[in-house]
GUVEX-782877 format. One line per field, with one value per atom (N, C-alpha, C): residue number from 1; residue in one letter; atom name; y negated, x negated, z negated. Coordinates in Angstrom, 2 decimals. Example, Ala and Ser with C-alpha at 12.3 -4.5 7.8 and 13.67 -1.06 7.14 Angstrom:
2
n <- [1:1:1:2:2:2]
res <- [A:A:A:S:S:S]
atom <- [N:CA:C:N:CA:C]
yy <- [5.69:4.50:3.30:2.25:1.06:-0.03]
xx <- [-13.19:-12.30:-13.20:-12.85:-13.67:-12.90]
zz <- [-7.80:-7.80:-7.80:-7.08:-7.14:-7.87]
***
This chain:
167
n <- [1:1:1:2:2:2:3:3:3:4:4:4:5:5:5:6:6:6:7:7:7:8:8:8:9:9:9:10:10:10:11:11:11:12:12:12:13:13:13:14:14:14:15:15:15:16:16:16:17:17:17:18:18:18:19:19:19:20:20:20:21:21:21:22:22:22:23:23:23:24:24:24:25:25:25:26:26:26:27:27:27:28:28:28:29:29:29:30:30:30:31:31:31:32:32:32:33:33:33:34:34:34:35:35:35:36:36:36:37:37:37:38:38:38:39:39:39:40:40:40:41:41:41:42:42:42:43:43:43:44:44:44:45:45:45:46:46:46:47:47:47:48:48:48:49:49:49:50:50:50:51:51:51:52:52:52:53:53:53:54:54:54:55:55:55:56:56:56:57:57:57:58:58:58:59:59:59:60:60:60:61:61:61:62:62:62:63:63:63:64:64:64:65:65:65:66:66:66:67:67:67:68:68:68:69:69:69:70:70:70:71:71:71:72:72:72:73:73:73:74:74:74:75:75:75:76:76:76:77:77:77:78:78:78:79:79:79:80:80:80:81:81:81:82:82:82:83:83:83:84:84:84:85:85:85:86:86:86:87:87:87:88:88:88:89:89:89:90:90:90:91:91:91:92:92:92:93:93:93:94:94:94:95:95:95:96:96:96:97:97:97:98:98:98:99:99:99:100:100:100:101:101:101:102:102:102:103:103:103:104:104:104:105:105:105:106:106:106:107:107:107:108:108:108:109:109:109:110:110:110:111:111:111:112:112:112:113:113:113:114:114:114:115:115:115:116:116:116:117:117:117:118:118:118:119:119:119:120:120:120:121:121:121:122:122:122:123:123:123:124:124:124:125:125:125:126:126:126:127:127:127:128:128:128:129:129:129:130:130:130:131:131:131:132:132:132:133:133:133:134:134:134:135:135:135:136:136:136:137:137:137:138:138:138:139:139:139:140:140:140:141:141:141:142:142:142:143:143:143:144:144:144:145:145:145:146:146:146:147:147:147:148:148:148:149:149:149:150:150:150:151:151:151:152:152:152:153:153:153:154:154:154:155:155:155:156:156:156:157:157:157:158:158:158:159:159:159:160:160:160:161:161:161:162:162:162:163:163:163:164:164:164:165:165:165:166:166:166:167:167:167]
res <- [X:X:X:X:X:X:X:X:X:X:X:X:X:X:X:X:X:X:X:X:X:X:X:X:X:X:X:X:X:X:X:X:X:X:X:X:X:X:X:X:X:X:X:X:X:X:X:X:X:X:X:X:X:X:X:X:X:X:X:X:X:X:X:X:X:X:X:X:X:X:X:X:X:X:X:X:X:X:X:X:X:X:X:X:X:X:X:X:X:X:X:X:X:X:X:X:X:X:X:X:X:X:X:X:X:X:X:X:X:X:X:X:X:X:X:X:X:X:X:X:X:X:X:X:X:X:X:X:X:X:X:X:X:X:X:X:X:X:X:X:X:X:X:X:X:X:X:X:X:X:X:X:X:X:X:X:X:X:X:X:X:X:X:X:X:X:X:X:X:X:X:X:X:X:X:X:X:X:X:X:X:X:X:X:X:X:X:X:X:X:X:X:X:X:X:X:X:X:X:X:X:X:X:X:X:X:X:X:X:X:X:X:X:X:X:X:X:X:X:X:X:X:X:X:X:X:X:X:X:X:X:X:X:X:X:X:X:X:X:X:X:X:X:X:X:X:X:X:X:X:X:X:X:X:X:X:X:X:X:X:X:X:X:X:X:X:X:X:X:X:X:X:X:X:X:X:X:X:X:X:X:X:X:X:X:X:X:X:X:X:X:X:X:X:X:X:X:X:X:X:X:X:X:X:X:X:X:X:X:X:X:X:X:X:X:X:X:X:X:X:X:X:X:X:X:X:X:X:X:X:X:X:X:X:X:X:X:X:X:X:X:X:X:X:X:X:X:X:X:X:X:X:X:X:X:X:X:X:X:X:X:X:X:X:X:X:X:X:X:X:X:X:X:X:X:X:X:X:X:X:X:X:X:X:X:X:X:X:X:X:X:X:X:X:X:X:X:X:X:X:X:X:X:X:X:X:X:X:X:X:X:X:X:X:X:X:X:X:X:X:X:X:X:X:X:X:X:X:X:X:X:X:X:X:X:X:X:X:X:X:X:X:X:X:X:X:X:X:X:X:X:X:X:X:X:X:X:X:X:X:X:X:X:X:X:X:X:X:X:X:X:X:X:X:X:X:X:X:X:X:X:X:X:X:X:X:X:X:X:X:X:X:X:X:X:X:X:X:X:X:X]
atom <- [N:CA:C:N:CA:C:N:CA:C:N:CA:C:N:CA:C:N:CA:C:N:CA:C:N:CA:C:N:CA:C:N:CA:C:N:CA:C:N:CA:C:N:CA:C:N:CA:C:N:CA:C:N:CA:C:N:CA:C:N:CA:C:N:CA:C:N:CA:C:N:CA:C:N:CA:C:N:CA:C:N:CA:C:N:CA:C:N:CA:C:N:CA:C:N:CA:C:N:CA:C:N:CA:C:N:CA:C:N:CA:C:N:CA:C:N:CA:C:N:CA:C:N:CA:C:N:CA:C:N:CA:C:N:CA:C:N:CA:C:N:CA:C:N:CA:C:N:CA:C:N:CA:C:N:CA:C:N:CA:C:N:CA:C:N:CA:C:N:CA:C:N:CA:C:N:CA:C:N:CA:C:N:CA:C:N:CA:C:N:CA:C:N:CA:C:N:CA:C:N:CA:C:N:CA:C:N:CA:C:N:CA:C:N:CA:C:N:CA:C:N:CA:C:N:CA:C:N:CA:C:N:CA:C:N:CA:C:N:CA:C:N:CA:C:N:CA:C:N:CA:C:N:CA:C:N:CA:C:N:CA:C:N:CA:C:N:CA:C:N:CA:C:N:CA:C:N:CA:C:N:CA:C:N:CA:C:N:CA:C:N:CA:C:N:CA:C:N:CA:C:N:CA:C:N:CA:C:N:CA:C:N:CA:C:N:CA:C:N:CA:C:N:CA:C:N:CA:C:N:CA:C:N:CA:C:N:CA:C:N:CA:C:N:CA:C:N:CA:C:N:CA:C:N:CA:C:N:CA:C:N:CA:C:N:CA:C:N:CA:C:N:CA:C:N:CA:C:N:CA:C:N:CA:C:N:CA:C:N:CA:C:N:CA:C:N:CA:C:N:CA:C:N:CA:C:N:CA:C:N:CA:C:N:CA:C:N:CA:C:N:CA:C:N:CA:C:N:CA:C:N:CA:C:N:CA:C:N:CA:C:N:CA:C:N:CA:C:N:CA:C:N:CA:C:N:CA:C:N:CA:C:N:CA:C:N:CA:C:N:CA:C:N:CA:C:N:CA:C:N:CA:C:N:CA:C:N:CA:C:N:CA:C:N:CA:C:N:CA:C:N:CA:C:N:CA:C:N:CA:C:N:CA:C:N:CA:C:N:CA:C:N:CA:C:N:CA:C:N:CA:C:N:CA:C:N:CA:C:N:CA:C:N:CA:C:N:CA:C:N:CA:C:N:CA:C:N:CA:C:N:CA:C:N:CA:C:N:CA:C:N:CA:C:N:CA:C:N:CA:C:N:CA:C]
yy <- [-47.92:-47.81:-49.12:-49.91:-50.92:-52.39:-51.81:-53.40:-52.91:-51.65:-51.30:-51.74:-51.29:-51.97:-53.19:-54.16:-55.84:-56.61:-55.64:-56.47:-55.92:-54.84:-54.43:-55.73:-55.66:-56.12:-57.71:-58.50:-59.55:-59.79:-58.79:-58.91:-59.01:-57.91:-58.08:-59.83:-59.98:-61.53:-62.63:-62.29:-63.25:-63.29:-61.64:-62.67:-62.67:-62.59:-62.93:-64.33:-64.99:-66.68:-67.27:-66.55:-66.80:-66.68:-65.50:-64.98:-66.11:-66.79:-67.42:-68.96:-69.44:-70.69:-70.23:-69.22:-68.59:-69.14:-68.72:-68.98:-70.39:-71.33:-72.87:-72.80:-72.77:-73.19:-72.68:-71.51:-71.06:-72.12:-72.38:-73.18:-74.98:-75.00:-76.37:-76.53:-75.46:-75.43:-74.91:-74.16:-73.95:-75.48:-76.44:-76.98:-78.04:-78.05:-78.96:-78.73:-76.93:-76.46:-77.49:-76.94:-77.52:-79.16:-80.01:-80.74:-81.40:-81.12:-80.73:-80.44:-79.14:-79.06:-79.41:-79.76:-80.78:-82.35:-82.54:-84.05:-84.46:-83.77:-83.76:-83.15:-81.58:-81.04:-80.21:-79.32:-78.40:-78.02:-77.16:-76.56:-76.02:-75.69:-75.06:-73.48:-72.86:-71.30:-71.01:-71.37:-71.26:-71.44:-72.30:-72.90:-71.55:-71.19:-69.72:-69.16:-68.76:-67.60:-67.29:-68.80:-68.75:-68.96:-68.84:-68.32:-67.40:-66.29:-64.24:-64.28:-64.56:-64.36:-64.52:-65.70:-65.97:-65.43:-65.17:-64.28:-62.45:-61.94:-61.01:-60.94:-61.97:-62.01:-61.84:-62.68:-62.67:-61.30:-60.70:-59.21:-58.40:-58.23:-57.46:-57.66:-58.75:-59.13:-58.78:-59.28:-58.98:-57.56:-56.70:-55.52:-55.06:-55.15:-55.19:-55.87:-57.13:-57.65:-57.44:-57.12:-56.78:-55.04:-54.60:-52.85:-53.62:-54.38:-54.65:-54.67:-56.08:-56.02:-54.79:-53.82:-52.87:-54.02:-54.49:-55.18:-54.60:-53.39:-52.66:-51.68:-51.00:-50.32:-49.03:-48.76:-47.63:-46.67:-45.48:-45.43:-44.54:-45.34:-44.74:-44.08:-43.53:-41.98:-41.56:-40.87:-40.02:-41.05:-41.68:-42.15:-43.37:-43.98:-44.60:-44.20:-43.19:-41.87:-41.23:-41.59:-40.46:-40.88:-40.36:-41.03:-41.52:-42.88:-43.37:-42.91:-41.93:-40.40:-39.96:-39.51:-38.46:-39.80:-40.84:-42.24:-41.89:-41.52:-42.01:-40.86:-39.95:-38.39:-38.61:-39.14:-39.17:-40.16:-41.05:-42.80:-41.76:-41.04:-40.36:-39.77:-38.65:-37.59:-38.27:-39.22:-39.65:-40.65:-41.18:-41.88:-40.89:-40.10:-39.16:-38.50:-38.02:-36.99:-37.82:-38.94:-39.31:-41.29:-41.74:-43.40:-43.39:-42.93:-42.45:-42.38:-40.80:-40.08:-41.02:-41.89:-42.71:-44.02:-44.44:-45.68:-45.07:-44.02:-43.50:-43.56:-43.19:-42.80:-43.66:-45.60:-46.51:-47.09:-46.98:-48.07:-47.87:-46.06:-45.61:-46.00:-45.55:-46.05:-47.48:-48.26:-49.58:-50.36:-49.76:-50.22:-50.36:-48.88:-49.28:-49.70:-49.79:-50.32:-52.00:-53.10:-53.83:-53.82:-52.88:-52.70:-53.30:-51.97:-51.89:-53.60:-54.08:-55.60:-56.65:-56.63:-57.13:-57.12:-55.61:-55.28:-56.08:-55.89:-56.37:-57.80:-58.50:-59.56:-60.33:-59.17:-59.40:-60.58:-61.50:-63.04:-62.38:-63.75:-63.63:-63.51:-62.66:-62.65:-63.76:-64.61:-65.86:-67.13:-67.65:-69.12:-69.96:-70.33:-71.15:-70.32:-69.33:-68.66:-68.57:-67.99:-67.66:-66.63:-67.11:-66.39:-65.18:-64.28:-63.47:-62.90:-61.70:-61.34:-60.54:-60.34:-58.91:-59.75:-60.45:-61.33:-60.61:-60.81:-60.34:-58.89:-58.41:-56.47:-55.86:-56.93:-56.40:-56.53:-57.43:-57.75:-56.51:-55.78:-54.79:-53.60:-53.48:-52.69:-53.30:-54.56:-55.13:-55.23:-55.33:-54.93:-53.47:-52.70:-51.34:-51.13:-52.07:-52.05:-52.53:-53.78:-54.14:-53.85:-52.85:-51.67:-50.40:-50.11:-49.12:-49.75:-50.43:-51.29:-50.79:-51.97:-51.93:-50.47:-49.34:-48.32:-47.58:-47.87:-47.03:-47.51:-49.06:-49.61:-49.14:-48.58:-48.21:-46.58:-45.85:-44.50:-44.26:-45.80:-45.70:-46.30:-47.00:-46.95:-45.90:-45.42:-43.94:-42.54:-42.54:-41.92:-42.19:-43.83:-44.44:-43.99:-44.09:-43.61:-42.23:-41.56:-39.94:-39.58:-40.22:-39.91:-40.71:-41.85:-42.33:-43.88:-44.34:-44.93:-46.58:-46.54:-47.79:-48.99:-50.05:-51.72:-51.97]
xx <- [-51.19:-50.08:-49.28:-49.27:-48.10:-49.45:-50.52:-50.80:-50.90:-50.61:-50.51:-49.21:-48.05:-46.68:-47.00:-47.30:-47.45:-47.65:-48.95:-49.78:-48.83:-48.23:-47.19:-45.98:-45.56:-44.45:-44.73:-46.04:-46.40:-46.33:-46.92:-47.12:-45.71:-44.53:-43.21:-42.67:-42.92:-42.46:-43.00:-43.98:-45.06:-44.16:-43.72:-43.57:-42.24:-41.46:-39.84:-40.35:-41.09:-40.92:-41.41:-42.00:-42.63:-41.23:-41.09:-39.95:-38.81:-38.66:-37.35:-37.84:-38.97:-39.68:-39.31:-39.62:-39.14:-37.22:-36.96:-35.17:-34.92:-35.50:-35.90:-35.78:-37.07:-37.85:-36.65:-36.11:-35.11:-33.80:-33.37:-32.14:-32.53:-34.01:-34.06:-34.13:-34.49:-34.87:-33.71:-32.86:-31.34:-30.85:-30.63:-29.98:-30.45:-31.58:-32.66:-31.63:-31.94:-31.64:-29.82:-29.07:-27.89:-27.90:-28.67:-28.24:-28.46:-29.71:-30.43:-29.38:-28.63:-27.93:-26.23:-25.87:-24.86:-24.83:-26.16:-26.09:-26.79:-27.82:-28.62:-28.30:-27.23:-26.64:-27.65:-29.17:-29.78:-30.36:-31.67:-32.38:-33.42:-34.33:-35.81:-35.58:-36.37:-36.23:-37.21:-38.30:-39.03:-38.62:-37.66:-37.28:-35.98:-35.09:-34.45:-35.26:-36.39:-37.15:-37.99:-37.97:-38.64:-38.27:-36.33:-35.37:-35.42:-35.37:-35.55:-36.47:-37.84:-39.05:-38.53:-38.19:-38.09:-37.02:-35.91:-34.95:-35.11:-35.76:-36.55:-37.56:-38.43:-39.31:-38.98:-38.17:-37.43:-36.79:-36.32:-35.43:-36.81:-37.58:-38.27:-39.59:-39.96:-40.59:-39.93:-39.48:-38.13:-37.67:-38.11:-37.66:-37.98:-39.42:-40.26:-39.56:-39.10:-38.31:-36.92:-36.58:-35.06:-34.81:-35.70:-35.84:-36.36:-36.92:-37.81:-36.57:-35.43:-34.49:-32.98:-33.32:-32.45:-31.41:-31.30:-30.50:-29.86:-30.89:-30.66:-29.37:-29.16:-28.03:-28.07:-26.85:-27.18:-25.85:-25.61:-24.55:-24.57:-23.71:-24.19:-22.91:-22.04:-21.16:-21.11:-22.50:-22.78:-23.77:-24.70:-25.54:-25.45:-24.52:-24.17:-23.64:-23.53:-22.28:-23.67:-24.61:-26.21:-26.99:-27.55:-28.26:-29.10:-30.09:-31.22:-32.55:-32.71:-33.14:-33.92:-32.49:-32.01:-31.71:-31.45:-32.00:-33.36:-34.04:-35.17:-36.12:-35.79:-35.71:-35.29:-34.34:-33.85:-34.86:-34.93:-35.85:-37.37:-37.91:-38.77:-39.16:-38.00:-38.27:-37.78:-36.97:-36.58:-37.66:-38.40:-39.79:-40.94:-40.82:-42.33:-42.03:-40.69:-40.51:-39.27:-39.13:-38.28:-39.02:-38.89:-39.63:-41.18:-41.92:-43.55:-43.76:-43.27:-43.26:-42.93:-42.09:-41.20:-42.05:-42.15:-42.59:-44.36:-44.75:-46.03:-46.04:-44.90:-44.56:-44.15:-43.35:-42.81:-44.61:-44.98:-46.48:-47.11:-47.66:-48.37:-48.08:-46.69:-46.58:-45.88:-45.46:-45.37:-46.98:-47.74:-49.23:-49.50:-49.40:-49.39:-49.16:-47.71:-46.81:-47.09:-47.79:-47.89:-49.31:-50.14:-51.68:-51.53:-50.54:-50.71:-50.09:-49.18:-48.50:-49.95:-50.81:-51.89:-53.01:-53.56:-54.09:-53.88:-52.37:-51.82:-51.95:-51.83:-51.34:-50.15:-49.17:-47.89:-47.41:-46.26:-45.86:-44.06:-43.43:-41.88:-41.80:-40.87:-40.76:-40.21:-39.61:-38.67:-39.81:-39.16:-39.96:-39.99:-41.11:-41.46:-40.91:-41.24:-40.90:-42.24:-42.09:-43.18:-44.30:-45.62:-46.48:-46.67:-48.01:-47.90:-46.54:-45.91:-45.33:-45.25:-46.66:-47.43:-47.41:-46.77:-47.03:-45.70:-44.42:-43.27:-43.49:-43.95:-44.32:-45.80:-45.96:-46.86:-46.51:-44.81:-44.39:-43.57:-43.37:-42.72:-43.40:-45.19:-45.67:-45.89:-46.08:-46.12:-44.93:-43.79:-42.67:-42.75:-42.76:-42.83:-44.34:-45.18:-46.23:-45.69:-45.08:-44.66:-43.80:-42.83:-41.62:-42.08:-43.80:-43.98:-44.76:-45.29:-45.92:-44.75:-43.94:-42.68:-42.18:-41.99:-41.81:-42.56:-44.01:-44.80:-44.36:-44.45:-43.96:-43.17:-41.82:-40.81:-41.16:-42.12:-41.92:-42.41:-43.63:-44.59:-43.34:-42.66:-41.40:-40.44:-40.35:-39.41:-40.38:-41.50:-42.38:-42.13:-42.46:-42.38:-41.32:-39.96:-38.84:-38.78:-39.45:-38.87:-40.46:-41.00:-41.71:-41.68:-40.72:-40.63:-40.99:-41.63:-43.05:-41.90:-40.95:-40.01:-40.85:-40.59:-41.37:-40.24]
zz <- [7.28:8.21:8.25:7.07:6.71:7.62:7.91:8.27:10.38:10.70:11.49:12.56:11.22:11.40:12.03:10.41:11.03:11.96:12.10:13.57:14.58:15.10:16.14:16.15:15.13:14.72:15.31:14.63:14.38:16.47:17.03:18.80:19.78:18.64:19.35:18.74:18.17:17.33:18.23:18.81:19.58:20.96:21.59:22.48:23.04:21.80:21.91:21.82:20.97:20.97:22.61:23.08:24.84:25.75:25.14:26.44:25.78:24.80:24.94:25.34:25.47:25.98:27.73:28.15:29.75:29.59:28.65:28.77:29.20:28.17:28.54:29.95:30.41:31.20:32.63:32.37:33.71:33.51:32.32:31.97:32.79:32.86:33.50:34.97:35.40:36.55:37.28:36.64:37.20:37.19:36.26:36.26:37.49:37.32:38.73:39.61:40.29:41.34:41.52:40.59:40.68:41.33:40.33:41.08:42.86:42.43:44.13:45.01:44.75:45.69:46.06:44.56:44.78:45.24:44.57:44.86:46.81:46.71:48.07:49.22:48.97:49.65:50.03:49.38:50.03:49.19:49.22:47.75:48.91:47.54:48.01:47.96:48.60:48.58:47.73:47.42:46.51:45.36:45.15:43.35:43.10:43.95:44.27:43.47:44.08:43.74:42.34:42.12:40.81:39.56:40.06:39.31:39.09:40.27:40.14:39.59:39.42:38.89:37.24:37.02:35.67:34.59:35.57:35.14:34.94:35.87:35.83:34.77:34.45:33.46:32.22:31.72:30.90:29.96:31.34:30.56:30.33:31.46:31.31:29.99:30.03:28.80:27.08:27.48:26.11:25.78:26.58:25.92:24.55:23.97:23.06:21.79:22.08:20.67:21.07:22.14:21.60:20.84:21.03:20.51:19.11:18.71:16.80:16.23:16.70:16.40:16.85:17.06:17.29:17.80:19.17:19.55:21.51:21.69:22.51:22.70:24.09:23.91:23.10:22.94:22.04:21.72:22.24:22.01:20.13:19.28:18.32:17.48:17.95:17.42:16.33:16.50:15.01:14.22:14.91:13.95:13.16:13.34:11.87:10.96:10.70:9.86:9.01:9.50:9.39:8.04:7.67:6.05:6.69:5.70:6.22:6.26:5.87:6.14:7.70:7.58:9.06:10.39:10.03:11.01:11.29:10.34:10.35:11.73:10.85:12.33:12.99:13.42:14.95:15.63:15.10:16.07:16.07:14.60:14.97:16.26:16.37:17.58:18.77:18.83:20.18:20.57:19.29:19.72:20.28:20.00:20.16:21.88:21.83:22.33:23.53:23.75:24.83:25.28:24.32:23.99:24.73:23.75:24.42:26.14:26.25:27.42:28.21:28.41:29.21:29.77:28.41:28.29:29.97:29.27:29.93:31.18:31.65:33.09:34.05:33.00:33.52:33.56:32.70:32.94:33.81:34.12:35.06:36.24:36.77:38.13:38.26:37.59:37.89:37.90:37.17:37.18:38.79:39.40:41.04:41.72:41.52:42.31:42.14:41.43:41.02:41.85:41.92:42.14:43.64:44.57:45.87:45.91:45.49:45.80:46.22:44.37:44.58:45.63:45.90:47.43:48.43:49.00:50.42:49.95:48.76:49.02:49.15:48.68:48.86:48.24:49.29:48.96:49.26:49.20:49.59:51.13:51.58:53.23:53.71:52.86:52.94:53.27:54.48:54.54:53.49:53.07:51.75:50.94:50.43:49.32:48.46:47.41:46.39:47.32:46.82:47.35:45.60:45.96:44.38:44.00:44.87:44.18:43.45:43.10:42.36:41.09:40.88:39.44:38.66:39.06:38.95:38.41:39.40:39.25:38.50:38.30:37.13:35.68:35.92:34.74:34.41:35.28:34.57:33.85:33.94:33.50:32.05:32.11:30.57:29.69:30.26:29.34:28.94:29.80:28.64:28.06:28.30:27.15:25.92:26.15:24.85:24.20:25.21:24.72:23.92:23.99:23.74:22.47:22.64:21.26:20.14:20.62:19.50:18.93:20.18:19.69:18.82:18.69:17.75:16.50:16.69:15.21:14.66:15.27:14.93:14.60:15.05:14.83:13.47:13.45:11.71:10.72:10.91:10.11:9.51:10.82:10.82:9.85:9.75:9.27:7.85:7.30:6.22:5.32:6.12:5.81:5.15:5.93:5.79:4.55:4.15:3.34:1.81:2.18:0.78:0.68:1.74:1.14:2.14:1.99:2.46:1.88:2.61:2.42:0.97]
***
């Protein structure tokens, strides 16, 4: 189970270091954009767009390591009050029984919705805009892959927990 963890763990680790090379990469190209259009007085609609793309990418990629690091929302009331225990049951059943299911239902039909984009061919409606915008929307089926990755990790933890067998 513990090298099961790892390798999960080791895949959410992988691609928080990607998704924050994406942070880069939007921080330069904003700043491009900026001056472009202060100094030149105009901008590309394409370089726009491949701001949304990358900013979009970004969150959505990142879901996976921001859940490793419990850095997600959360409203938490009772459960910091909770033994590390009964933590452990809760991430359990809300993994099995709300996390899972979810994650199932965001992949399935964003899988399509990403599919039909690919089909048509779908580009930006915007002159000179990004062509592929099935690139974007297929990114959202891979964030809750890697949301759901992370979540198993977390449920074989939560397991670990409630049986003793802590790292």
């Amino acid at each position: 189970m513990q090298k099961a963890i790892n390798f999960l763990d080791w895949i959410g680790e992988k691609t928080g270091v990607i998704v924050g090379w994406i942070a880069v990469l939007l921080a330069i190209i904003i700043g491009m954009d900026v001056i472009i259009r202060y100094i030149f007085q105009f901008t590309y609609v394409w370089m726009i767009e491949i701001e949304i793309y990358l900013f979009g990418m970004l969150f959505l990629l990142a879901s996976g390591y921001t859940f490793k690091y419990e850095k997600h929302v959360r409203v938490d009331v009772f459960y910091t009050k909770l033994s590390k225990k009964r933590k452990a049951w809760i991430d359990l059943l809300g993994g099995v029984f709300l996390l899972i299911p979810w994650c199932y239902v965001a992949i399935v039909s964003s899988w399509y919705y990403g599919a039909f984009s690919f089909m048509i061919g779908e580009s930006s409606p915007q002159p000179g805009g990004l062509p592929a915008l099935y690139i974007l929307k297929f990114c959202i089926t891979l964030g809750f892959v890697f949301l759901l990755l992370q979540g198993v990790s977390h449920i074989l933890k939560s397991i670990q927990i409630i049986f003793n067998k802590e790292e």
